[in-house]
C-alpha positions as CSV (number, residue, x, y, z in Angstrom):
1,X,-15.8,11.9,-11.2
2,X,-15.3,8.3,-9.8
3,X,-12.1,7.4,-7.9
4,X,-12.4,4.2,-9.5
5,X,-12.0,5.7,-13.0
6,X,-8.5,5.5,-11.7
7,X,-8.0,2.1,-10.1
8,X,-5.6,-0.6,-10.4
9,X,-7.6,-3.7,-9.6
10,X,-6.5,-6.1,-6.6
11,X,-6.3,-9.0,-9.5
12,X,-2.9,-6.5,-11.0
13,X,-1.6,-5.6,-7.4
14,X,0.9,-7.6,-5.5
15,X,-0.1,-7.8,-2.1
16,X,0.9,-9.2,1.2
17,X,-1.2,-11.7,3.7
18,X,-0.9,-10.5,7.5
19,X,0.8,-13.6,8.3
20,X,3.1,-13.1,6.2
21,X,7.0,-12.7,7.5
22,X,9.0,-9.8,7.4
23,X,11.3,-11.8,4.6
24,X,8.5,-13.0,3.0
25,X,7.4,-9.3,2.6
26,X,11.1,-8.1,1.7
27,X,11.4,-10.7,-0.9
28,X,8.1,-9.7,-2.5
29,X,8.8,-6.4,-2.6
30,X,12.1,-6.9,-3.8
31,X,11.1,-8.9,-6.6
32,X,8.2,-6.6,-8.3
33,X,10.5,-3.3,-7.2
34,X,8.0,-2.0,-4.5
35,X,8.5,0.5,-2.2
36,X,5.4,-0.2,-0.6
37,X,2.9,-2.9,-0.6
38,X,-0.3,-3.4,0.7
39,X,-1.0,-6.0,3.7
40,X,-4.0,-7.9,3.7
41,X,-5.8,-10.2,6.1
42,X,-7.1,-13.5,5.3
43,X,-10.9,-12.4,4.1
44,X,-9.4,-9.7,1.9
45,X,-9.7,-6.7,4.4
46,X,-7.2,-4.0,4.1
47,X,-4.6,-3.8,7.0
48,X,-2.2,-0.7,6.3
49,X,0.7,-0.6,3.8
50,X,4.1,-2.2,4.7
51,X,6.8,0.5,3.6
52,X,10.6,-0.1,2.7
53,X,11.1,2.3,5.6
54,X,9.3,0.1,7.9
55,X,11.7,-3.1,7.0
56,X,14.8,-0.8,7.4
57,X,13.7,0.7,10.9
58,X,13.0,-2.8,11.7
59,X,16.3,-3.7,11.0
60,X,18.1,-0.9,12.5
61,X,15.9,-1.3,15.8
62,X,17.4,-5.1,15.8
63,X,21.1,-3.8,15.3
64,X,21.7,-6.2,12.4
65,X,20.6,-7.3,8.9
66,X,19.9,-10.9,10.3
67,X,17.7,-12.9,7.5
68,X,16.9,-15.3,10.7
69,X,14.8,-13.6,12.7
70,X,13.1,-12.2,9.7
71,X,11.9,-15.6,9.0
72,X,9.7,-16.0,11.9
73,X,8.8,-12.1,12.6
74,X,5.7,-11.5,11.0
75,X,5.1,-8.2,9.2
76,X,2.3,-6.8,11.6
77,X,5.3,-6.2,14.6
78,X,5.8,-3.4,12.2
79,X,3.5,-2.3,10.0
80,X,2.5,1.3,10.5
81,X,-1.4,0.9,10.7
82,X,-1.8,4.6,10.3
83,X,0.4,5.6,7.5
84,X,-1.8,5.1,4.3
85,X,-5.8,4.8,5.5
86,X,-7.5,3.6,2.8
87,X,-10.2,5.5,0.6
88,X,-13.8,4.2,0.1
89,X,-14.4,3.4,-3.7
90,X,-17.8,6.1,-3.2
91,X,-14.5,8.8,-1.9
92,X,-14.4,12.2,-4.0
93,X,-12.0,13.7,-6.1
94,X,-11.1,16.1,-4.1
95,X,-10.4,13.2,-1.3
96,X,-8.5,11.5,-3.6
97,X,-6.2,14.4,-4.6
98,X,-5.9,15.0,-0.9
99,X,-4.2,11.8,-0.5
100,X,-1.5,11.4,-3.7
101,X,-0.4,14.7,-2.1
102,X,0.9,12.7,0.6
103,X,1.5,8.8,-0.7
104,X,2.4,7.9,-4.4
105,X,-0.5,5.0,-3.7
106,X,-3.9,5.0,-2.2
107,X,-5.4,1.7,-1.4
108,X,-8.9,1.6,-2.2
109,X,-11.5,-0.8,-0.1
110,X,-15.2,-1.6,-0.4
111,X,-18.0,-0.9,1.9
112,X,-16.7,-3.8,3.8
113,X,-13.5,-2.5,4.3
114,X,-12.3,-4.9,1.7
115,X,-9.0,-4.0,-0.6
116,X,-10.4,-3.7,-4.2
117,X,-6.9,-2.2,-5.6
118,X,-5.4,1.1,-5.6
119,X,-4.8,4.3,-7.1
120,X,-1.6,5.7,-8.3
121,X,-0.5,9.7,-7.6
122,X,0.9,9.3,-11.5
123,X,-2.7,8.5,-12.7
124,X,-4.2,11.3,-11.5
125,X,-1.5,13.9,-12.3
126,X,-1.9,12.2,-15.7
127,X,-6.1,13.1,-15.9
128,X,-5.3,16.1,-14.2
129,X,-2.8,17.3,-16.7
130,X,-5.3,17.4,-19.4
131,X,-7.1,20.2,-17.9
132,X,-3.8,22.5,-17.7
133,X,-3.4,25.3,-20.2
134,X,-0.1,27.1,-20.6
C-alpha cells in the first residue's frame, strides 16, 4: 500500500515560510489550533516542523513572554531540524507506521525533498482498524 493513500495535500495544510517570525508562527498556529506546523523554505522544500514546545522553550530560555522580540526572531533560531524527518511519498507501510508511533503527523516530500502534505497518525489507525477482529 501507498503512503499517499493517506495524504493530506500541501493545498489543505497550513504551513510556515522559514522566514517567517516566531509570532508570525505562534499566531498561525494559534489561529488553525496547531500543535505543530510544518516550516517550509521559499522553493517549497521541507525544513522540520515547528512545535508548540519549541515556542514555549523559546520563551522560557528568554525569561519572558515578550511579543517584541518575537517579532524580529525568526522561527529557524528554534526549530528542531531533527524532530519529525520527513517520509518520501515511494516510503512503506511499515515506514509509515514506524513514524505515527512517534509524531501524530508525518510530513511527506517528493523526490526533491519538496513538502507535498502530510499524513495523520488518526488516518492510519483509522485503515488499520479495519483489519482488527475482536
Amino acid at each position: 500500500m501507498n503512503v499517499l493513500r493517506f495524504i493530506i495535500p500541501k493545498s489543505l495544510v497550513e504551513y510556515i515560510d522559514a522566514d517567517s517570525t516566531v509570532r508570525q508562527a505562534l499566531e498561525k498556529m494559534k489561529y488553525h489550533r496547531y500543535t505543530a506546523i510544518p516550516v517550509l523554505d521559499k522553493e517549497g522544500v521541507y525544513i522540520g516542523t515547528l512545535r508548540n514546545d519549541d515556542i514555549f522553550k523559546y520563551f522560557l530560555d528568554n525569561g519572558t513572554f515578550n511579543s517584541r522580540a518575537a517579532e524580529r526572531d525568526s522561527v529557524m533560531k528554534i526549530l528542531d531540524r531533527d524532530y519529525t524527518r520527513p517520509l518520501f511519498h515511494n516510503a512503506s507501510m511499515s515506514e509509515l507506521i514506524e513514524m505515527v508511533k512517534e509524531h501524530n503527523s508525518v510530513p511527506i516530500v517528493d523526490d526533491r525533498g519538496c513538502f507535498i502534505g502530510i499524513v495523520l497518525r488518526r488516518d492510519v489507525l483509522n485503515h488499520l482498524l479495519k483489519y482488527y477482529k475482536e
